[in-house]
N, C-alpha and C positions, 0 to 999 in steps of 0.2 A: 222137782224136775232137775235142776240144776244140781242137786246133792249126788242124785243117783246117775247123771250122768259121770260124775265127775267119779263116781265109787264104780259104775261099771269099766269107768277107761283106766282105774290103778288097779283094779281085779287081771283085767286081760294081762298088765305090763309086768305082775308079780313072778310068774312064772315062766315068763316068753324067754323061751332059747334064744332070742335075739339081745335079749338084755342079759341073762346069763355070760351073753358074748362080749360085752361092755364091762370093765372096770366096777367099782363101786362108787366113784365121783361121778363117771355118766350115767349111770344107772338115778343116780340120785337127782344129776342135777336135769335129765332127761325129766325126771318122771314130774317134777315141779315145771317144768317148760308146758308140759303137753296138760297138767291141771292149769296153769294160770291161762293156758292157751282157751279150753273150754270158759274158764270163768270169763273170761275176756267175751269170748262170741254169744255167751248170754248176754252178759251187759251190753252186746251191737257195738261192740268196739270190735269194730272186722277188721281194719289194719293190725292192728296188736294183736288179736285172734291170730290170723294169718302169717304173722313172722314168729311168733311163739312157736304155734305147732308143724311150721314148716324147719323150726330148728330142731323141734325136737321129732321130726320124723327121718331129718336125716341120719339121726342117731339111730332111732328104733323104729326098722323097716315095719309095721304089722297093718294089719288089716285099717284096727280103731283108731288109731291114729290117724291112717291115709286117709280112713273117713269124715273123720273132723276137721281135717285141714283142707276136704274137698269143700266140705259145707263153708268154712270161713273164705275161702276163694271164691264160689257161688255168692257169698252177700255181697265182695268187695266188685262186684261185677265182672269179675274173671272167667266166663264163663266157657271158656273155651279150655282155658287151666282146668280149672273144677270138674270139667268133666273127663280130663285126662290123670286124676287125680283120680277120680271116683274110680276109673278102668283101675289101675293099678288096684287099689285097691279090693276088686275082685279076683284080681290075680295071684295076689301074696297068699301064703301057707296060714290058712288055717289051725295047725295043729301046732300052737303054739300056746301056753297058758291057758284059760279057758277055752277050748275046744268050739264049744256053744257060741261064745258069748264071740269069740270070733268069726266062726260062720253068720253068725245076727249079722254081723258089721258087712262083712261081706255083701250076703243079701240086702241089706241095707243100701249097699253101696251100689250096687248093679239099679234096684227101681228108683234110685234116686238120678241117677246119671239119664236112664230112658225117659225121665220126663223132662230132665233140664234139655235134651238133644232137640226137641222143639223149640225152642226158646230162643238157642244159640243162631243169629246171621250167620248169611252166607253171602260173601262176596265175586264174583269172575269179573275179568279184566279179559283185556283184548288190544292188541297193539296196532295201531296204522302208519305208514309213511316213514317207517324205517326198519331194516332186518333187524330179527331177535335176536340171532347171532352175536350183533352186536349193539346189543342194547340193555342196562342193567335196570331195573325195575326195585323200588323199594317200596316199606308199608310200614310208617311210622319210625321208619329208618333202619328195620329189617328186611335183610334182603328177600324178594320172593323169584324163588328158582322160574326160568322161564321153562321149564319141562311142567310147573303147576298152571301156566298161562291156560287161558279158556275154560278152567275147572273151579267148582266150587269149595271158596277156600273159605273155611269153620273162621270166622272174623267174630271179637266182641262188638257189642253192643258201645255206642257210643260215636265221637267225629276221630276219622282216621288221616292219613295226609298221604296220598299216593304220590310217587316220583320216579318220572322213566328219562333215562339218560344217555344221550346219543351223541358220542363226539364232545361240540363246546354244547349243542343244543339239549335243554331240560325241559319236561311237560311237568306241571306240576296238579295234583286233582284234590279237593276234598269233599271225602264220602262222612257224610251221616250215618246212621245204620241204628235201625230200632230193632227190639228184639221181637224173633221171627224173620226178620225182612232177607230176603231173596235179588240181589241188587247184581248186575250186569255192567258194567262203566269200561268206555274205551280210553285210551290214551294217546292222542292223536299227535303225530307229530305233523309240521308242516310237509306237503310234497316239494319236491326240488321244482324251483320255476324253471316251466320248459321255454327257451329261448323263442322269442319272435322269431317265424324264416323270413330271411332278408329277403326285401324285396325289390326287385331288380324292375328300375324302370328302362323302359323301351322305348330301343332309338326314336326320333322323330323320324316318322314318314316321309322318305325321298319325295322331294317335290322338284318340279322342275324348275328350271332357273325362270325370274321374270320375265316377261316380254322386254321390256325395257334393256334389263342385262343382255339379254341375249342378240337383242338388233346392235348394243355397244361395240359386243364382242364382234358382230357381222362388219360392222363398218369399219371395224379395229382390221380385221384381217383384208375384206376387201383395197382396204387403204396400203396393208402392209404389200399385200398381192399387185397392185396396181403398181407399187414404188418399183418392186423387184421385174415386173413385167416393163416397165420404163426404162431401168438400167440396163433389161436385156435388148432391148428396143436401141437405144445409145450404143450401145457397144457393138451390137450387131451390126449396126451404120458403119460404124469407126473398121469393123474386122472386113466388107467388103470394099469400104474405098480402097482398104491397105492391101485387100487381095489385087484390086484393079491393078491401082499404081505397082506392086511389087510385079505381077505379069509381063510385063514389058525387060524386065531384067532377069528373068530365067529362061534358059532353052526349054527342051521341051522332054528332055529328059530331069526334069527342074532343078537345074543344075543354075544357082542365082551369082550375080557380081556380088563377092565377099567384101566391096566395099559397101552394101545394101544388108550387112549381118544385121546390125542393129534395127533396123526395119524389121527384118524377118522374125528375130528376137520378141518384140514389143506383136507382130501380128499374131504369133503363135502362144502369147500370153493374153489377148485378148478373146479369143475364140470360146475358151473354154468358161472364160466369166461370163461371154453370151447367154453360151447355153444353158448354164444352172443356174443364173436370172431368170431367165425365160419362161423354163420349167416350173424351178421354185414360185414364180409370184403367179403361174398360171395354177396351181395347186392353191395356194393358200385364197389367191381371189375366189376359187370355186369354192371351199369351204367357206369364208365369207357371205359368198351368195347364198349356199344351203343354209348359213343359218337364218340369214336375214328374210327366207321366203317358207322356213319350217315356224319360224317366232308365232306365239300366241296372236291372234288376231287382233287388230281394234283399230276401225279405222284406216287404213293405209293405204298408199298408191307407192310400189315400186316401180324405178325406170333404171334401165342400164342400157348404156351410149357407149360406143369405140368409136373415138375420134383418132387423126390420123397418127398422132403420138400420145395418145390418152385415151383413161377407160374412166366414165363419168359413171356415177352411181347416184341417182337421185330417187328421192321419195318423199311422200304426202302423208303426214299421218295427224 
């Protein structure tokens, strides 16, 4: 088996118009790459398989080569290579060297690919909590376009390390993946914390003033009311003695003795302190009184007395 592979892959290479196109040192050092390559992928040395014949296919584009180096890609678990390897493969010119023996490969190539395409995982991904726009995504440190986001992406077999990247913030994921497996994984980032709404406490409830406060303030103003009601009480005394006594010295067109100015001075400055005593403290006693008879209840006995130069305010409580 391994003889005759190895004699059908230097039959194809003998007369390929592709190696006609190479030198005689590549030609030569070609056609030893792509047998050591075969002898390699017998003996399941797939890495050495796989760099042999991947050097020597970049030399000599043909079918049986691309076919052999799909097959040593396939063992090293590449399978996702391998089968993009196999495609080509179907694709290259046949009529190159053995005619035959490169259509075999061809065909070869095509039902070998159709059974690995089962085998090959499939991964999709899906982003949360931050735009695509601006968000770069990678898979084993290859970038993955975010136009392939939510589509099934051909992944090999084996652990992968997914990484989505927004601004300073990184998701980091690792996917297992057996062969066949069909795997969906999001990549969440955090949502922005939505701020508490402040909350506004509410005034306390107007309440009315104490009973207590409120008779202070009654007594407060009656007291101030009763003072002002006094002084106009005094003065109003003082403004008609000075009317009496000043009478006797004016005619009757009140025409007074200028030696009585000073008199008439001092009466005409009293008059007016009467009156807005009088007013004023009968004003603020009455507000006094409304309050001290609106005050919460408890208990109480008010009394209020006009004595003949005094207003008494008494109460029980």
């Amino acid at each position: 088996m391994r003889s005759v592979a190895i004699a059908s892959l230097l039959a194809t290479l003998c007369l390929s118009h592709n190696v006609r196109a190479a030198d005689d040192a590549s030609r030569g050092a070609a056609r030893k790459l792509a047998q050591a390559g075969v002898e390699a992928l017998q003996e399941q040395h797939y890495d050495v398989a796989s760099e042999k014949l991947e050097r020597a296919y970049a030399v000599l584009r043909v079918p049986s080569i691309a076919l052999w180096s799909a097959r040593a890609l396939e063992k090293r678990g590449k399978l996702v290579e391998a089968s993009e390897r196999y495609l080509e493969a179907t694709r290259l010119d046949a009529a190159v060297g053995d005619a035959a023996v490169q259509r075999q490969a061809r065909a070869e190539a095509e039902a070998e690919r159709q059974a690995l395409l089962a085998r090959i995982p499939s991964l999709t991904i899906a982003l949360s909590g931050a735009p695509a726009a601006a968000t770069q995504v990678t898979i084993d440190g290859e970038e993955w376009p975010s136009a392939l986001w939510g589509e099934p992406r051909p992944t090999n077999p084996g652990e992968h390390e997914l990484r989505a990247l927004h601004g300073a913030e990184e998701v980091k994921l690792k996917v297992t993946l057996a062969e066949g497996d069909k795997r969906s994984e999001t990549l969440a980032f955090q949502a922005p914390a939505t701020p508490a709404p402040a909350v506004v406490k509410a005034p306390p409830p107007l309440t009315a003033a104490p009973a207590s406060t409120q008779r202070t303030l009654g007594f407060v103003a009656v007291g101030v009311g009763g003072a002002g009601l006094l002084v106009g009480a005094v003065t109003g005394i003082l403004v008609a003695s000075r009317h009496s006594d000043l009478e006797g010295s004016c005619n009757a067109q009140h025409q007074c003795d200028p030696a009585r100015q000073s008199d008439i001075d001092s009466y005409n400055s009293l008059r007016p302190i009467s009156t807005v005593a009088l007013v004023a403290g009968g004003v603020v006693t009455a507000a006094g009184v409304t309050l001290l008879l609106t005050a919460p209840r408890s208990d109480r006995r008010t009394e209020l007395s006009l004595g003949a130069a005094s207003l008494r305010l008494t109460g029980t409580f």
